[in-house]
N, C-alpha and C positions, 0 to 999 in steps of 0.2 A: 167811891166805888173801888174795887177790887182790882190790884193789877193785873194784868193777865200775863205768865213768866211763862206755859207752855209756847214759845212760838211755832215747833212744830205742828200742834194741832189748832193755832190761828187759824183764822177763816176771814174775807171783811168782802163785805156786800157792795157790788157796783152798782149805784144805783141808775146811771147813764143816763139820756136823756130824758127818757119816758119812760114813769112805769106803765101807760096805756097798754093792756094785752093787743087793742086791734092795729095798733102803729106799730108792733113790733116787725110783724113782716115786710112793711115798706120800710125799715129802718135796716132791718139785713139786706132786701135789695139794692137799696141806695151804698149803703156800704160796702157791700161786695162789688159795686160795679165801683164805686172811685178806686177801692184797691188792685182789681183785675187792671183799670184803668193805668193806676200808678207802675204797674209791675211791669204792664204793656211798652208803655212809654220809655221806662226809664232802663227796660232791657232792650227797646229798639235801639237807643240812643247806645248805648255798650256793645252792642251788634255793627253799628256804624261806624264806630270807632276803630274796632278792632281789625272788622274785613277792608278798611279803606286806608291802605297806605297814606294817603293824602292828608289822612286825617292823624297820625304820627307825631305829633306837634307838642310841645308844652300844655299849652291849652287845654288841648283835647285830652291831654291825660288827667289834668286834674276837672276837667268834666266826668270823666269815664269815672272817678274816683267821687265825684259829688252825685252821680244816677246809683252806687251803690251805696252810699250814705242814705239816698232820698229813703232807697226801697228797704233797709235795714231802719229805719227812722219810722217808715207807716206799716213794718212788719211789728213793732212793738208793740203794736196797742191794737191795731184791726183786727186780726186774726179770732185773740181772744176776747173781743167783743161780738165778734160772727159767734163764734162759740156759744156764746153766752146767749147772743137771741136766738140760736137755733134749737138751743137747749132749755132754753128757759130755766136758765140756770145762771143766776149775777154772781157767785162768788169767786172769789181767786184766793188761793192760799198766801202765808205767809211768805215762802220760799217763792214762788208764784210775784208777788207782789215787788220784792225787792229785786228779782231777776230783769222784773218790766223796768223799776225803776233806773237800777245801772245802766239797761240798755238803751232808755229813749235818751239819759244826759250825755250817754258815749255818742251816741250818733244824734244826738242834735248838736253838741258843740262842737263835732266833724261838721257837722254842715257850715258852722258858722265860721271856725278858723280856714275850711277849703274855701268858702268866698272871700276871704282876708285876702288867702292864697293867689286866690285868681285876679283880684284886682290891681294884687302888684306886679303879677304875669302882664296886664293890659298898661299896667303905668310904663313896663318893660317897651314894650313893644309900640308903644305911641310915643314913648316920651326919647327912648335909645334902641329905634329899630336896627340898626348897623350892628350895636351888638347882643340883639336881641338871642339869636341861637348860644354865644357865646356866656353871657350871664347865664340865662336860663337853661344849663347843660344837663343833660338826663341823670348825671346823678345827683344835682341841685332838686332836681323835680322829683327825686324819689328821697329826698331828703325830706321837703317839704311835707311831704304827703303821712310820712312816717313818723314826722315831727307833729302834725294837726292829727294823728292818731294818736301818740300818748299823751300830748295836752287832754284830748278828751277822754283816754281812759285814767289820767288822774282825776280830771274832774268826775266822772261819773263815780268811782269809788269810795271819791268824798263823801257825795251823796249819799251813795248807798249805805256808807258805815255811819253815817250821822242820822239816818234811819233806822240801821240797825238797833239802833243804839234806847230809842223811844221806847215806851210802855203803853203799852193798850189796855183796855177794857175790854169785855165780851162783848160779841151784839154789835161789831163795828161798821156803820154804815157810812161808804165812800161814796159823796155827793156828784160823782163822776164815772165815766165812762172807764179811765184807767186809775193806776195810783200814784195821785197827782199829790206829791209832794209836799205845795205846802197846805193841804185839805190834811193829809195825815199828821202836820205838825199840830192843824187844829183840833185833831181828833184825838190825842196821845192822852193818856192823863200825868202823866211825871211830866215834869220843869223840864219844856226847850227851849230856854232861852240863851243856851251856848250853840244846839244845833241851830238855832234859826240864826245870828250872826257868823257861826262858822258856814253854812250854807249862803246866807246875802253874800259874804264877803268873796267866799269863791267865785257865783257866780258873778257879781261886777268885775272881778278883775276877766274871768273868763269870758263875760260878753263884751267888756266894755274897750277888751285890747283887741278883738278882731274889727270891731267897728269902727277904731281908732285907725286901726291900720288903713282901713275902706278907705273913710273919712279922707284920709290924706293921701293914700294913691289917686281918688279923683281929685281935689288939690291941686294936686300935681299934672294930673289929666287934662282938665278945664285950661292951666294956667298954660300949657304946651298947645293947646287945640287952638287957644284967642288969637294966638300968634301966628298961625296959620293965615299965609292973606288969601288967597281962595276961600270961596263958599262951597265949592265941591269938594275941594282937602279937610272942610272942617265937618262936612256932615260923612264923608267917609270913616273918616277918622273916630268920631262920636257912633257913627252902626258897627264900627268892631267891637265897642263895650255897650250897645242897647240894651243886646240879651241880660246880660249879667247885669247892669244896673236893674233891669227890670226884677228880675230874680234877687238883688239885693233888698231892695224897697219890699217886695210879697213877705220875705222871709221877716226881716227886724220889723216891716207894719206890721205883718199879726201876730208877731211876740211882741211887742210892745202894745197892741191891742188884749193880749191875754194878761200882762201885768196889769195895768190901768184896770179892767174888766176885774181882776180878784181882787187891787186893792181900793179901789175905788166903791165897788158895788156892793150889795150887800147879800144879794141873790147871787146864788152857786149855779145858778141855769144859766144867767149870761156868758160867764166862767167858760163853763160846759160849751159854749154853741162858739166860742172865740177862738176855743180849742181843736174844737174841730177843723175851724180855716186854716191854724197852724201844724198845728198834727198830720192831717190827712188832705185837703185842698192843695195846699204850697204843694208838696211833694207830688203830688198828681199834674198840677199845671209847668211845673219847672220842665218837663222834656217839651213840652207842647210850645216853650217859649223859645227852645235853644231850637227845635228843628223847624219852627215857622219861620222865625228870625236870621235861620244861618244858609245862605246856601248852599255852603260846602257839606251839612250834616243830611239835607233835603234832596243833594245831590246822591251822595253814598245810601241814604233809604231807597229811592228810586233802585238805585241798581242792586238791591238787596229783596227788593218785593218784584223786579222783574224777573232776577233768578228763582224765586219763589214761583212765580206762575210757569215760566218755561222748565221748570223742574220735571213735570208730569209726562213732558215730550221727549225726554232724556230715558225717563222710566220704561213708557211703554213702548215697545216693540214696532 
């Protein structure tokens, strides 16, 4: 076949879940409501953060810093999927295509190096409470934060110039909802087999060093909690990191549920539905896990949605 070198006037077909014309509108309803959901959540939680002094903490900043990761994370790919079944209209341009792709690898590997982040925050604070403000200093945490941003804008780069980089055919049809990466490596017609090891290798070193980091902060966690001789110092101790364990497990179980699914399976729709849990579920359930689980975040919403209702008693006359 013919390469195709116009990439300006690319075009490639998402074919998403279902082409069923009658599933399409409960599939824009269902989606629009996890993302309203997601954006809800995860701007209450940045809301809470910010009007509640209390909440001022290391912590809470690099939470504040993972609820806008979430929502730039399921803004990359919802939006223009709403789009698409509202339009009935699947394709996405070339410039389109690779814009999505930078931006879900930049803010998915934020996601992943800020809970690296966070659990050395909790190894901090369980394991050397005394000098836990003292290590963890505001400009250590705005270090961090700045540092798990350009690891993931070099990763996403890579990406995307190792895509740039491929040749296509006309008539490109993406087995998926957005442009998932390695479906376009299967789809290219030129030799990628320097993009597909420059892209493995990046990303093991990029998933494989924040989960290393997890790994050994709880380690570390567990090995300081045993020693604890109270039962009630050690389950205290284990609910200051439940949240974030839990939220660690959601996020690498269904990325490591979406590898195994693409390279395992042979069907591109299980691919698809695995993606979805990680894509757009994870992001939506993480606020709902940090403000069930925290009192301090359920406290400051409380006092955030009272001002809300006593608001109108202010207003009127």
């Amino acid at each position: 076949m013919e390469l195709y070198n116009l990439t300006s006037n690319l075009e490639f077909l998402l074919l998403g879940l279902s082409e069923d014309p009658e599933l399409q509108p409960v599939l824009f309803a269902l989606f629009l409501l996890i993302y309203l959901l997601t954006v809800l959540g995860n701007v209450l939680i940045i809301l809470a953060i910010s009007c509640d002094s209390h909440l001022h903490s290391p912590m809470y900043f690099f939470l504040y810093n993972l609820s806008l990761s979430d929502m730039g994370f399921s803004s990359t790919t919802i939006p223009k999927m709403l789009i698409n079944l509202h339009a009935h209209n699947r394709t996405i341009t070339y410039a389109e295509c690779l814009t999505q792709v930078s931006f879900f690898f930049l803010f998915g590997c934020m996601d992943s190096v800020l809970l690296a982040v966070m659990a050395y925050d909790r190894w901090v604070a369980i394991c050397h409470p005394l000098h836990y403000q003292v290590i963890l200093n505001p400009r250590l945490c705005r270090y961090l934060v700045v540092m798990s941003f350009c690891i993931s804008l070099i990763d996403s780069q890579v990406h995307c110039f190792m895509v740039s980089q491929l040749k296509f055919c006309t008539n490109i049809k993406i087995p998926h909802f957005f442009c998932d990466v390695p479906e376009l490596l299967k789809l290219a017609c030129s030799d990628t087999s320097i993009n597909s090891i420059v892209i493995f290798l990046v990303s093991i070193i990029v998933g494989f060093l924040p989960a290393s980091g997890i790994f050994y902060s709880y380690y570390k966690i567990i090995s300081s909690i045993v020693r604890v001789p109270s039962s009630g110092g050690k389950c205290k101790a284990f609910s200051t990191c439940g949240s974030h364990l839990s939220v660690v497990c959601l996020f690498y179980g269904t990325g490591l549920g979406v590898y195994l699914s693409s390279s395992i399976s042979s069907s591109s729709k299980e691919s698809v539905v695995t993606s979805v849990m990680y894509t757009m579920v994870v992001p939506m359930i993480n606020p709902f896990i940090y403000s069930l689980r925290n009192k301090d975040i359920k406290k400051a919403l409380q006092k955030i949605f009272s001002q809300i209702i006593m608001l109108p008693t202010y207003i009127i006359p």
